[in-house]
N, C-alpha and C positions, 0 to 999 in steps of 0.2 A: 436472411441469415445475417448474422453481425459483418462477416468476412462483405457482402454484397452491400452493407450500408457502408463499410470503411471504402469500399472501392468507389463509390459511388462519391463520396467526401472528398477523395483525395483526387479524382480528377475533375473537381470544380473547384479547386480551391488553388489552382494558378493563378496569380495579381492577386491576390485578394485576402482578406484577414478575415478566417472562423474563427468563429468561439462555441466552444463546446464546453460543455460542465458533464464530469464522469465522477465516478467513485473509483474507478477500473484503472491502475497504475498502465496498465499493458495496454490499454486503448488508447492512454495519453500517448503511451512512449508512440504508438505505432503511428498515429497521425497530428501529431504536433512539432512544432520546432521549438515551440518555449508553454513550459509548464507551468503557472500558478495554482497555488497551495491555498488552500481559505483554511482557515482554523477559528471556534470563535468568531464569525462572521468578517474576520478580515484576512484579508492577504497576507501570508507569513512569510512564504519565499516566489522569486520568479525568475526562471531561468529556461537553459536548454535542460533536455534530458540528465546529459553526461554532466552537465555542472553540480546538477543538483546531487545526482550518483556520488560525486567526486566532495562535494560537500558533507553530505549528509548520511551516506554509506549507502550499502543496496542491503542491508536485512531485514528483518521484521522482526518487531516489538508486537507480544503477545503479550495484556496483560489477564488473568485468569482467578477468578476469587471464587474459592469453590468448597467444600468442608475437608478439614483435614485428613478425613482417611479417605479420601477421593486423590491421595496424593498421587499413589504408584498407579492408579488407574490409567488418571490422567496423562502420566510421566510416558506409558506405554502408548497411549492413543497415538499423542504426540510425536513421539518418536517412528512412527510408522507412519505414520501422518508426514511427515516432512523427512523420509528416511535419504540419509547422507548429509542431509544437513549437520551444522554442529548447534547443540541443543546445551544453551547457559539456563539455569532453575533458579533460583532468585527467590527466596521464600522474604516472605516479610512479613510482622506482628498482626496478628488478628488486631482490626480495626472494628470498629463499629461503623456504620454511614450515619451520617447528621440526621 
């Protein structure tokens, strides 16, 4: 189980420098002390947890291109989906893709 591999990480990893590569924000937070960011195959920020928190904020950016009478579907999914959260909608111009 993942709990048994973090356990397993974290008491081998006294004196010593891991590197792990996640997509999983919560598996960084829970066994790292400093977090790098790759974006576009490079380094974009590197810090502790709480700096980057502190920088960059703790929410999520959802972006969602979907047909327009899928509006309120989605509005709904979402909202139960992440319920108490506060939920900003953000409509922008039908694009075309290149």
């Amino acid at each position: 189980s993942r709990r048994r591999v973090w356990a397993a990480i974290r008491a081998r990893r006294a004196g010593r420098t891991v590197l792990l590569t996640t997509h999983a924000m919560g598996e960084a937070e829970a066994l790292s002390t400093r977090i790098g960011i790759m974006g576009g195959g490079r380094l974009r920020c590197l810090g502790s947890c709480q700096a980057l928190k502190s920088r960059f904020g703790t929410g999520l950016y959802l972006e969602i291109r979907a047909p327009a009478d899928s509006k309120g579907r989605l509005r709904a999914m979402l909202e139960k989906a992440v319920a108490g959260s506060d939920l900003a909608v953000a409509e922008t111009p039908n694009r075309r893709e290149p």
